[in-house]
Every structure is written in structure tokens, then in C-alpha cells.
N, C-alpha and C positions, 0 to 999 in steps of 0.2 A: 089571287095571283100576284096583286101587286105588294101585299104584303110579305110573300115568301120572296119575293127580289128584291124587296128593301132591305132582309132579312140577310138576306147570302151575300149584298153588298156592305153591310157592317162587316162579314163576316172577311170578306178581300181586304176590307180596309182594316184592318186587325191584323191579318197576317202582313199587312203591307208593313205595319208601323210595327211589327215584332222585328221587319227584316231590318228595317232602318236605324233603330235602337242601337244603342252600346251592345255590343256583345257580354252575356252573362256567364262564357265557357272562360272555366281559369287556364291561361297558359301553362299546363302540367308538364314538367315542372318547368322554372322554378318557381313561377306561381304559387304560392298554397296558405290559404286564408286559417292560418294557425294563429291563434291569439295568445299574447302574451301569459294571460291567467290558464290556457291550456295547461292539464296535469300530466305531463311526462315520464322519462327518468329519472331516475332519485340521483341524486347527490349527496355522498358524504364528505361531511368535514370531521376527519377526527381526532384533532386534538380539541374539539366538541363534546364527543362522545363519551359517556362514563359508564359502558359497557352496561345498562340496567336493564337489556333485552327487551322493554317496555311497547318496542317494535313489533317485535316479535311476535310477545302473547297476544298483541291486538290482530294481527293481521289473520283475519277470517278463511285465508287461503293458505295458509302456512308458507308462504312465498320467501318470508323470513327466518333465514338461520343464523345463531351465531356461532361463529367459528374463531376459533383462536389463534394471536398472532404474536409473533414475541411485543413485547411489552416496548414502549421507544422510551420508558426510562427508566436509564439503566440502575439507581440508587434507589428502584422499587422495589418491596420485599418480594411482591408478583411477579414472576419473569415472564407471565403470561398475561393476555390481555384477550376479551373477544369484543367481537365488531359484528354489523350484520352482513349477512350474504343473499342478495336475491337473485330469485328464481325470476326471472319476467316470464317466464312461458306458463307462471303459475299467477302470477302480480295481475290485480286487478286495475291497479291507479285509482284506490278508494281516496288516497290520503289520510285515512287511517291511521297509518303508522305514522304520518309527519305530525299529526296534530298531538298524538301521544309523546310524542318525544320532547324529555323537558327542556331540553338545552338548547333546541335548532339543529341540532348538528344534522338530522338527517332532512333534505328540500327534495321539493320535486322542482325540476324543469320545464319547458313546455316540446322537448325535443320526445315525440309521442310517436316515432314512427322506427321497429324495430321490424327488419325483413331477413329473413335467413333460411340457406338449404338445409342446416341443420337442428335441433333443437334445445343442443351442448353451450353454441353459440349465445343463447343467452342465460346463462350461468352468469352473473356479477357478483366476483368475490371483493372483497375490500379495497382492493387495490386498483381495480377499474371502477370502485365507483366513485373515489375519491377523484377520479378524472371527468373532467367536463365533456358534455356528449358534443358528436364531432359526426354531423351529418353528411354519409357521402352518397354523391348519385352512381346511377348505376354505371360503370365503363362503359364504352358505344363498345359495339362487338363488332370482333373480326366477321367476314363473312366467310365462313367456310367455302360454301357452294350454292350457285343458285338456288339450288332444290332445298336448302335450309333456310333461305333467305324469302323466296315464296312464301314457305312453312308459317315462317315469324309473324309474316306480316298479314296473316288472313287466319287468324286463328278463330277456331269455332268454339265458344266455349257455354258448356250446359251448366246451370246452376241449380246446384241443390239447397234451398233456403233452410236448413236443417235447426236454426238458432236464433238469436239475437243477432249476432254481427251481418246477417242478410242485408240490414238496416243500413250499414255501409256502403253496401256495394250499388245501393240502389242510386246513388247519387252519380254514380258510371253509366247508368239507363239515361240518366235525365239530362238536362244541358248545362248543368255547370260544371263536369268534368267530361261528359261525352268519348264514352271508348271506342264509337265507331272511329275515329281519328288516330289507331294504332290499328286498324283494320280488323279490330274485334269483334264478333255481331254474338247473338242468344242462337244458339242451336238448339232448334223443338225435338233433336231428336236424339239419343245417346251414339246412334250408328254413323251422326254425322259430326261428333263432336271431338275435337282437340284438348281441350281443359275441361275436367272437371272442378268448381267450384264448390267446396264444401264449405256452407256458411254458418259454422257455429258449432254448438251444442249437438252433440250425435248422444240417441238410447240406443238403450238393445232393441228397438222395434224399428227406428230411422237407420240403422248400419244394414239392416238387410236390404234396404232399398238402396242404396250408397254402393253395398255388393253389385246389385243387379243391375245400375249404369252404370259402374265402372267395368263389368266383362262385358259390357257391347258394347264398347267404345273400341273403335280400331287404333292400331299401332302405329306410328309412336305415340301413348296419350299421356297428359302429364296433370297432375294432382296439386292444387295451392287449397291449403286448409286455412280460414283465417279465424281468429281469434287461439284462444286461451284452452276455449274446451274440447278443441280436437286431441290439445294434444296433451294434457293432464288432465282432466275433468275440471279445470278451473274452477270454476264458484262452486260450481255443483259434485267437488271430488269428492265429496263420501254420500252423495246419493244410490241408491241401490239401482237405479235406472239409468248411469252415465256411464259411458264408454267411455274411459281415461286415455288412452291413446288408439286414436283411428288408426295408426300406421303399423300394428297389429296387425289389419286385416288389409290393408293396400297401403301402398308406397307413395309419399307425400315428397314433390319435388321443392315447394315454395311454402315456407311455414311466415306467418304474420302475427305480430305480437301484441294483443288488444283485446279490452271487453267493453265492446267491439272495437277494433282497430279502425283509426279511423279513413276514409279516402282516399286519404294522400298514400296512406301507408299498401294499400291493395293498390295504385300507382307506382307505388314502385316492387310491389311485384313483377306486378304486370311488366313492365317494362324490363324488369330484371330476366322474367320468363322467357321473353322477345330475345334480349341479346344473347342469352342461354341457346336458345334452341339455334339463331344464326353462328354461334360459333360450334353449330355440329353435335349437340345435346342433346340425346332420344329419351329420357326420361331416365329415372332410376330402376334398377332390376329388384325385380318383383321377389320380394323375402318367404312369401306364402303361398304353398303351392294349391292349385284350385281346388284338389281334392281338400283339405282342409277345412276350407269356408264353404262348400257345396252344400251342406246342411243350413247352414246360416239364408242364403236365398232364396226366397218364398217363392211359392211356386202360386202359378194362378186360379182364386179358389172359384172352387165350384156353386153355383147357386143356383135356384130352382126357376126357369126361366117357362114363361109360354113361349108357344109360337108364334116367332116371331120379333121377340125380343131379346136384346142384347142388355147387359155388361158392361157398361162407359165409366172406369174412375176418372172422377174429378177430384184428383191428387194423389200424392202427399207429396211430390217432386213434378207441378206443374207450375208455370209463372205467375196464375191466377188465382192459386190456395190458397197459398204457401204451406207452410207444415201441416197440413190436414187434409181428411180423406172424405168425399164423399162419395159414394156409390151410387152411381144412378143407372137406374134399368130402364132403356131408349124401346120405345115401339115406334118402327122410324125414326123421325126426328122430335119426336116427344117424349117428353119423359113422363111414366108410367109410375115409378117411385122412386121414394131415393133414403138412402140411412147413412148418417154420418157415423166416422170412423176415426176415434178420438184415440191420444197417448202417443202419438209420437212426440209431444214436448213434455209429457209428464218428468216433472223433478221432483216431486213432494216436497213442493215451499214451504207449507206447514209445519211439518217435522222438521225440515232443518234450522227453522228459526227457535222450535225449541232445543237443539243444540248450541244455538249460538246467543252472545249475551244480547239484552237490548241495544247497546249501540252499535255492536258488530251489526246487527240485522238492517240498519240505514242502508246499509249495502247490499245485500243482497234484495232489499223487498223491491227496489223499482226492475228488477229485471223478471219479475212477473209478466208485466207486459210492458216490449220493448217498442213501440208506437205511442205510450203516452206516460213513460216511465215517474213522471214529475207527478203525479197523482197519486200514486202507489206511495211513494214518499211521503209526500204531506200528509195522507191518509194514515200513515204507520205512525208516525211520529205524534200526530196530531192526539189520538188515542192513547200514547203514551201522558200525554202532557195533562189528559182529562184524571185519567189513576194516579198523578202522582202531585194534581192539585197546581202545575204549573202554567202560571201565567207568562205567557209571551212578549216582546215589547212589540210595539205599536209598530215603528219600524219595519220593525220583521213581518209584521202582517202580510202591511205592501209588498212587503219583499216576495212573499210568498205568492202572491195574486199574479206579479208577473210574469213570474216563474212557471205557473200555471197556467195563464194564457200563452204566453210563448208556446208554450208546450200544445195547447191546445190547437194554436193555428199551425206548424206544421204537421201535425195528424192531422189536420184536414187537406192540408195541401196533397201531402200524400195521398189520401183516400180519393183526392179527384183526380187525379195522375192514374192511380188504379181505373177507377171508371171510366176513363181517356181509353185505355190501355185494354180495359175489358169491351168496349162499344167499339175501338177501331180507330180513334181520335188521339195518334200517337201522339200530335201534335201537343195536345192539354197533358198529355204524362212528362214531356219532354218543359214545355214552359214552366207546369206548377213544379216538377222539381226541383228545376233550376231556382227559380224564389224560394223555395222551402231553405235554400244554402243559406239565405241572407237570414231568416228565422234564428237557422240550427247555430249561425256565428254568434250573433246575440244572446242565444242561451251561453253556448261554450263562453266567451266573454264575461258571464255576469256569474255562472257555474262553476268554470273549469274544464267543465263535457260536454258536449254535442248531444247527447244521448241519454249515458247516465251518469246524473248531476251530482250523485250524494250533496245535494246543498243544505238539505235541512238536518235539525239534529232536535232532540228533545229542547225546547227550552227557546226555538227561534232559527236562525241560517247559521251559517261557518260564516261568510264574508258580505261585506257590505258592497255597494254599487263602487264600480269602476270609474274613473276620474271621467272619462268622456263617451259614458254609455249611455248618457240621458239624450246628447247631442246623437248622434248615434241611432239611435234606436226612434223618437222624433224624425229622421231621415229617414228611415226603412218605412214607418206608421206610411207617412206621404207619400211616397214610389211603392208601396203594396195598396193602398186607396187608389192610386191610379191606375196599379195591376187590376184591382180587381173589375174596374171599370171593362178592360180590354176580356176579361174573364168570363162576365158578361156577354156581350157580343159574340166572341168567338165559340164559349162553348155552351154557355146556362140556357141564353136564348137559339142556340142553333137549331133549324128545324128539323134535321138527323138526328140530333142528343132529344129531342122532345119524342120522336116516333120511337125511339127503339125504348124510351123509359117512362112515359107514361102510361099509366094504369097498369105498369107492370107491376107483379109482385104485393099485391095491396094488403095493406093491413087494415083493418076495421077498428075505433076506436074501443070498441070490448076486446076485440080481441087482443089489442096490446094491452089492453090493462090485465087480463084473463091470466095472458103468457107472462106478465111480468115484462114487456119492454120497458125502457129508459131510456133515458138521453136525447138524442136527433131521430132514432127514426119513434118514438112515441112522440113527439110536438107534433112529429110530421102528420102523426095520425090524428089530431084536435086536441092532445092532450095537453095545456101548457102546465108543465111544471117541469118547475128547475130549481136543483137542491141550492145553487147559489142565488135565488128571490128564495123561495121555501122556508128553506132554515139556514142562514146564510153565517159564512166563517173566513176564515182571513179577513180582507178589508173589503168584502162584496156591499154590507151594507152599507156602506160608506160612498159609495162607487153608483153612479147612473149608466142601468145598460137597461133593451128592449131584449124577449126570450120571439124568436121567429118559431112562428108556431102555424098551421096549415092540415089542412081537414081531408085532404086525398089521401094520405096513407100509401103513394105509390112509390116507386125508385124515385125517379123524378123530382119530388117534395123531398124524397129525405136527400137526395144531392144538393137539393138548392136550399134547406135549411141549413146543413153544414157550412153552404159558400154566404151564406148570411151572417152565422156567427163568426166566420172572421172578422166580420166587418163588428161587429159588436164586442171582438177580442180586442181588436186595433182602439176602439173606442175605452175600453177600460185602462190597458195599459197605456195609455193618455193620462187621465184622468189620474191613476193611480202614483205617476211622475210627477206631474203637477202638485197634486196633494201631499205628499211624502213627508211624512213628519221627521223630524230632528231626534236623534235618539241611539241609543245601543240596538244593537241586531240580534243578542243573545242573551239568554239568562242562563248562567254557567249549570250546568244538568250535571255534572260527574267526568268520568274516565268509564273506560269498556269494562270495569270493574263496579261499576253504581248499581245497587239492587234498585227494586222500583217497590214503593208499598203496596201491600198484599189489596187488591180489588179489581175490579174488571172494568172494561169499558167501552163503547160503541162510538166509532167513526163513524161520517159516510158524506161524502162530499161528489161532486160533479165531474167528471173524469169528462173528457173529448168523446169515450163510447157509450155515457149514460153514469149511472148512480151505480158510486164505487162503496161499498161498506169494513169496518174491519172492528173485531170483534175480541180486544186481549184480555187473558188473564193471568195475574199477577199473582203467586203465592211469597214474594216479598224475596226473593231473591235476585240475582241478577242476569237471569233468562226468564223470558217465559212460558209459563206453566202450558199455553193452550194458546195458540194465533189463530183464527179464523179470518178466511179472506173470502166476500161474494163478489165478484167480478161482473162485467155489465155484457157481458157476449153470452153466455150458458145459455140463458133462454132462446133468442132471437135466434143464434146457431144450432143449435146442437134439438133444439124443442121445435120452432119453428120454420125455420129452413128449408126442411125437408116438404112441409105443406104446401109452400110459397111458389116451390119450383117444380111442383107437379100440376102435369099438363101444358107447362110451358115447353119451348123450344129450345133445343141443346144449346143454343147460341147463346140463349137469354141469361145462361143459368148464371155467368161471371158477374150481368151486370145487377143480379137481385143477388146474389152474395157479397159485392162490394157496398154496394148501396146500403147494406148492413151494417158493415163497417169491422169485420170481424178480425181479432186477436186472438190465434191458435192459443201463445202460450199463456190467455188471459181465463181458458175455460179447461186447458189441460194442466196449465199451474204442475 
């Protein structure tokens, strides 16, 4: 007894010292932790420019036209001249085009935040882009009428995690931008929902689901689509599975320009939305009439049930899936069985990358999976550099090691936010993703992106450390060591997080090896191995870390293995500043035009979810022949899963699914 009240009194004095703290919510706006190296709008200078379209060919989204303008001199035999034209609602912000461009003329900015009713709006043709971007907030709004003003201010909004840019919005859940503070909340249900939130990527199998919450949503509802592939197919416009414009099939009031846009940028939606609807806004009128798309919404299938037994998805548009479906058949409140329900993020990564050249493909490969995207990266890349005989500088190694633990400790942050969040402990979703901001600024800082970094390239990184990121980042290492102290107490050791995740879900050390697990939850089960001791690349051997490893095989072990290697991420990227040799960051690899020599060759490095592998082949041109990608969710999900959470209790099932740690778009690729 007296240890579970020593227990619950850490647990007071934790929340006590959360309340007393600095506050970690950004005053939105004008607040907004954009860092200088952020990748923006483009800017041209063109008397730069020598018209060589070199823009153009590289840019993997065709976001680049050139169009012709008279000529500004006038004693030229050409009276015509062309310049580029971008589409942002198609623009990725790879940087891409800037690095191809010989002269400079074409920059990016770090102004990353494009909001608009319409999706004409961003069209930039030469002549706006030659101008500086010129950030404006949203007007306060007239208030029509009270009843519009209520409306604004208590909005219910349902979210569909359809994508990658979902990945944005979650930072609106957590406490460092917090939307209950414009009277926002998550409606569990479509009947009692104001906004729909569509985040990302839509297939032909996610828009029928997208149909059937947006017609049980009551009147006036209104639609903000964010990113790129709503509303072009962005990255993914010539996959056979992407719906290039949602607003085909429903009416998009607030479009958002990003892959994924960032924060700020669904902040001023939002807000934008608010003073919308207070100046008397009922949404836009509806282009497509229901009989139309009535075919398009599935209807609810039949399955062969005893008596007795029900029916329960869990997912594809629930808070605790995200894009994925599993089916569990309930006798009572147990589950009896269950079968996962894959392809709502199918994009054929594979096949597109044999359309696109080897460096075009730096861009697209981290948006395989969008929780630990810097893996994907270094892994593409790294495979290139083994077939084409290229050695790295040293430099860049570390470079890379950072980049990667960064990367690694907010995926874990998030995944405990998740667990928070599936056990009822809103509190842990709300704190770990408030610190995951200080992570994600550090990445964007030393990247350019939050998210997805394009930092590597064959041959080493794009850019070197930032003047006062060592300082910097030494400062977050000490205030996240502290963090995790308080992390501790409040949630590792809490006697509620022990009851509801012990011996749940257990894995047996054969059986993860059996299944193929990897990563945190096989250590969890006694298995120590880790592909950075194993067979170790970038600068790991170089580098002292411990691998937290544990023999219960339950939720439980695999959360607190996760909150252990932070602490062992925080220790390398120490170590790895300190050490940091003197040196160049790149060994010059080509232009988007460089063939690779004809042979093959095998990645497989340590990803945040387990042992990431990639598998290319080269017939000596400049795409390649065959990408092969093995991802570290397939097993544990889609094989396992289903064993895990049978017999268990409906309740349980979120928290032996996040304890996983699972990446729809990492197993639907």
C-alpha cells in the first residue's frame, strides 16, 4: 500500500512541476518556430536566369513550366524568352530544382505557409515569383450574427488521417500549438461534426470512406483538405491508385499548400475558417449531385457471424489506426477474431521509382513512411553509394547519425502520445507532443524540413551544420534528460499504465523470431540485436551507446524499451557533436541526369520500427531497373496482430496495436 502512495505521489508532483514550468504552447500566431534554413517559396531573380529549363526536367512533380515572356533585351535576335512557372498546389519543396539550377537565379525562402479558398490562387507565374513573399494574417472578422459567431467558436471537427500531412495536424492535439484554445475539440462522430479534415493522400479505396463521412455530416459542414494530394495527386500523380482532385467528389472550403504543410500553415486555416464562417460563410455549394457518387459508398459488408457475435472495425477513419482497417468480430466484449484490411495507402513506391531517375527518387522514398521518414532516406541512398562504389566523407557520416537519431526520438515521442492516448493518459499525448516540437525544430534546422528532410543525396548530405545548432541542440539533449525524468514518474512507472499494459499482448522470444519481428518490440522479447552494434554504418561504430533489451515480450516492455532509447538517442547525438570530424559533407554524385553502373545492391539499416532493408538494381542507366523495399511493420501487423488481440478486450486492442508501433503507409507502401 505504501508503495502504490509513494507512487501516485511522484505522480502529483509531476503534474505539479508540469503546471509551474514555462509554458510550451506557441502564442499562435504570431508565434511560429520557423527556422531560417526552412524550405519555402521559391524566388526568382531573372536577370539570373538563362532560360535552360534545368528546373523543370528535374522537378519529379512537374510543378515546373516554362512559359514565355517577351524578351527585356531588346537588341536580342530572340524576342522571346522563357522563365519558370510553379504550380505550388503541385510543388513539393524537395529543392530539387534549386540545387539544379546553375546560376542561382532560382531560391527557396523559408515563408512555407500558403492557405487559400481556391486552388488557382497558387498558380506563380514569373512575375510573382520574382517578388518577395509577404506573409499576411488572417483579417478578424465582422460578426455577422450571434448564431455565426457561436458556430466559429465551438467548431467540431472529425479527422480523416487519409496521408502523410495527418503528421501536421497532430501537433494541434498536443501542447505546443493546442486547438482546444480557438474552441476546437476531435468529434468521434461524423453526425456531430462541423469540419471535415482530410489529411493527405486520398486512393480510390480511402474516398469511399471520405463519401460516407462527409453525407452524415449535418449542414453547414465545411471541408479543409491539407497538403498537395488532395488536390493534384501531388507526388503520387501518376499512380494508378490516386485520386488527383478530391473536390470531384465533395466541395473543399480551405485548401493548404504542403507535403505535408506545416502547423503553422493548418493555423491559419483554421483561423481563416473561424473568421469565415463569423462573417456569415455556410460553406461552398455542393457541385455533385448524390446520385452521382452513390455508387462510390460502400455499403456495410456482410460476414458470417455466430450467435452472438458482432462486427467492430477498427478503422480506417478512427483516431487510433490511422489509415488502416482491422476487423474484429466481438463476443461481448472479447474479441473472438480479427483480419486486417490493407490498401488504403497503397501508391506503388516501387514502380514509381522505376519511372523516376536515381536522384529524383531522394524525394519521393522518405514518404514511404511518414513517422520515421529519415531512414528511408539514408537507406535509398546508402544502396546507391554501395553499386556505384561511392565512398562518403567522414563528415557526413555524423551527419547522418544525427539526422537519424533525431528522427528516431521524435517517433518515439509520438508513439507514446499514442499509448497516452489509447490507455486514457491524455495527459502523456498532450506533454510528449509538445517536446516532440523541440525534436522536429532541430531536424527542420539542420534539414530544411520537419518531416521530410530530402537531406541526403548519393555521395553524403546537401548541407553542412548550422552556425549555432551545436549550441542549440546540447540545450534541448539537457531539458529532454530532464523531460524524461518527469516521463518517468508520471507515466512509465504509473500504477494505471502498469495494469492496463502488462502481460498484455506478449510476444515469446520464438515467436518473434518465427514472425520476423525487429526493432523495440523484438529486444522487448530477449532478443538483443540491433543492426547499428550488428553491422553497423554511418558513424555508429565510432559512437558508445547500450541496446535496452527485456525478456517479458509484453506492451509494457515494448513502451519502455522505446522510452529507454531516447535516452541512448540523446547519448549518441552527444557523442556524435563532440566527435565531428573537420571536412567536406559531399562527394559530388552527378545531376538528375547521372546513370548509376550496372549491379545491384543490399541496404538495411535500424529504422525507429525495426530493420529497414532495400534492395536496387541497376542496368547502368539513370533510373532504376528494380527497387525493392522490406519495411519493419508487415510482419508484427498485418501477420501478427491479429493473434495478439484475440481474446483480449475491445479496450485493450489500441493499446497492443500502438505498442507495435505501426506505419500503415510502411506495409501498404
Amino acid at each position: 500500500m505504501n508503495g502504490i502512495l509513494k507512487e501516485w505521489f511522484k505522480v502529483l508532483k509531476t503534474g505539479w512541476n508540469l503546471l509551474t514550468t514555462k509554458p510550451i504552447t506557441y502564442n499562435f500566431p504570431p508565434d511560429m518556430p520557423i527556422t531560417e534554413e526552412t524550405r519555402g517559396r521559391h524566388i526568382l531573380d531573372i536577370e539570373k536566369c538563362r532560360s535552360c529549363s534545368l528546373c523543370s526536367r528535374v522537378c519529379p512533380n512537374q510543378a515546373i513550366e516554362m512559359v514565355e515572356r517577351e524578351n527585356p533585351d531588346p537588341s536580342a535576335k530572340k524576342k522571346t524568352v522563357k522563365y519558370p512557372q510553379i504550380d505550388f498546389s503541385k510543388c513539393c519543396f524537395c529543392g530539387l530544382c534549386v540545387e539544379a539550377c546553375p546560376t542561382e537565379a532560382l531560391q527557396m525562402t523559408n515563408a512555407s505557409i500558403m492557405v487559400a479558398p481556391e486552388k488557382s490562387q497558387f498558380l506563380y507565374p514569373p512575375e510573382k515569383l520574382v517578388e518577395p513573399p509577404d506573409l499576411k494574417h488572417p483579417e478578424p472578422a465582422k460578426i455577422k450574427n450571434a448564431s455565426s459567431w457561436a458556430r466559429s467558436r465551438s467548431l467540431w471537427i472529425i479527422n480523416y488521417f487519409t496521408g502523410c500531412c495527418f503528421i501536421e495536424a497532430v501537433p494541434w492535439v498536443g501542447s505546443g500549438f493546442d486547438m482546444e484554445r480557438f474552441g476546437l475539440i476531435v468529434a468521434r462522430n461524423p453526425r456531430m461534426a462541423d469540419v471535415l479534415l482530410i489529411g493527405g493522400y486520398v486512393t480510390k479505396k480511402t474516398v469511399k470512406r471520405i463519401l460516407r463521412i462527409y453525407e452524415q455530416m449535418p449542414a453547414p459542414k465545411f471541408v479543409i483538405a491539407l497538403g498537395n494530394c488532395p488536390m493534384t495527386g501531388g507526388t503520387y500523380w501518376d499512380s494508378f491508385n490516386t485520386i488527383n482532385r478530391i473536390d470531384d467528389y465533395i466541395p473543399v472550403d480551405i485548401w493548404i499548400v504542403g507535403c505535408p504543410p506545416r502547423p503553422e500553415a493548418i493555423g491559419f486555416a483554421i483561423v481563416s475558417a473561424i473568421n469565415h464562417i463569423q462573417n456569415g460563410y455556410t460553406g461552398k455549394e455542393e457541385k455533385v449531385g448524390l446520385k452521382d457518387r452513390s455508387k462510390l459508398v460502400p455499403y456495410r459488408e456482410e460476414a458470417k457471424l455466430k450467435p452472438g457475435e458482432v462486427l467492430v472495425p477498427f478503422g480506417p477513419q478512427h483516431p487510433a489506426s490511422g489509415n488502416f482497417n482491422l476487423k474484429l468480430v466481438l463476443n461481448g466484449e472479447m474479441v473472438s477474431r480479427a483480419k486486417p484490411e490493407v490498401g488504403y495507402l497503397h501508391r506503388g513506391f516501387e514502380k514509381l521509382m522505376e519511372y523516376r531517375t536515381w536522384y529524383q527518387n531522394v524525394m519521393i522514398i522518405q514518404r514511404i513512411c511518414v513517422l520515421d521518414g529519415a531512414s528511408y532516406e539514408v537507406g535509398y541512398v546508402s544502396a546507391i553509394e554501395k553499386i556505384a562504389n561511392i565512398e562518403i566523407p567522414k563528415r557526413a557520416k555524423y551527419l547522418r547519425t544525427i539526422q537519424l537519431e533525431l528522427s528516431r526520438i521524435q517517433s518515439h515521442l509520438l508513439n507514446m502520445g499514442l499509448i497516452g492516448g489509447a490507455t486514457g493518459f491524455h495527459t502523456m499525448q498532450m506533454v510528449s507532443w509538445g517536446d516532440r516540437e523541440k525534436i522536429l525544430y532541430l531536424l527542420d534546422k539542420l534539414t530544411g524540413a520537419r518531416i521530410y528532410h530530402i537531406y541526403n543525396t548519393p555521395g553524403g548530405v546537401f548541407r553542412d551544420l548550422p552556425d549555432d545548432f551545436q549550441e542549440e541542440t546540447f540545450q534541448t539533449i539537457k531539458d529532454m534528460r530532464k523531460r524524461m525524468k518527469e516521463y518517468d514518474d508520471l507515466f512509465i512507472h504509473n500504477p494505471t499504465l502498469q495494469q492496463r499494459t502488462v502481460g498484455l499482448g506478449k510476444i515469446p522470444s520464438k515467436v518473434a523470431i518465427n514472425y520476423d519481428i525487429t526493432g523495440p518490440n523484438l529486444r522487448a522479447s530477449g532478443i538483443n540485436f540491433d543492426v547499428r552494434k550488428n553491422s553497423p554504418y554511418a558513424a555508429y561504430d565510432e559512437l558508445d551507446f547500450e541496446i535496452p533489451t527485456f525478456e517479458e515480450g509484453d506492451a509494457y516492455h515494448r513502451i519502455l524499451c522505446r522510452r529507454l532509447e531516447i535516452d541512448q538517442s540523446l547519448n549518441i547525438i552527444e557523442q556524435a557533436l563532440k566527435k565531428m570530424p573537420k571536412g567536406p559533407v559531399r562527394t559530388k554524385f552527378g545531376s538528375y541526369r547521372t546513370s548509376i553502373p550496372r549491379g545491384e545492391a543490399i541496404s538495411f539499416l535500424e529504422s525507429a520500427r525495426g530493420e529497414l532493408a532495400f534492395h536496387l538494381v541497376s542496368n547502368g542507366s539513370n533510373k532504376p531497373q528494380r527497387a525493392k523495399v522490406r519495411g519493419p511493420t508487415f510482419d508484427p501487423i498485418l501477420v501478427l496482430l491479429p493473434e495478439l488481440v484475440k481474446g483480449n478486450y475491445l479496450a485493450d486492442v489500441p493499446v497492443i496495436y500502438w505498442s507495435l508501433d505501426n506505419c500503415p503507409a510502411d506495409h501498404d507502401r
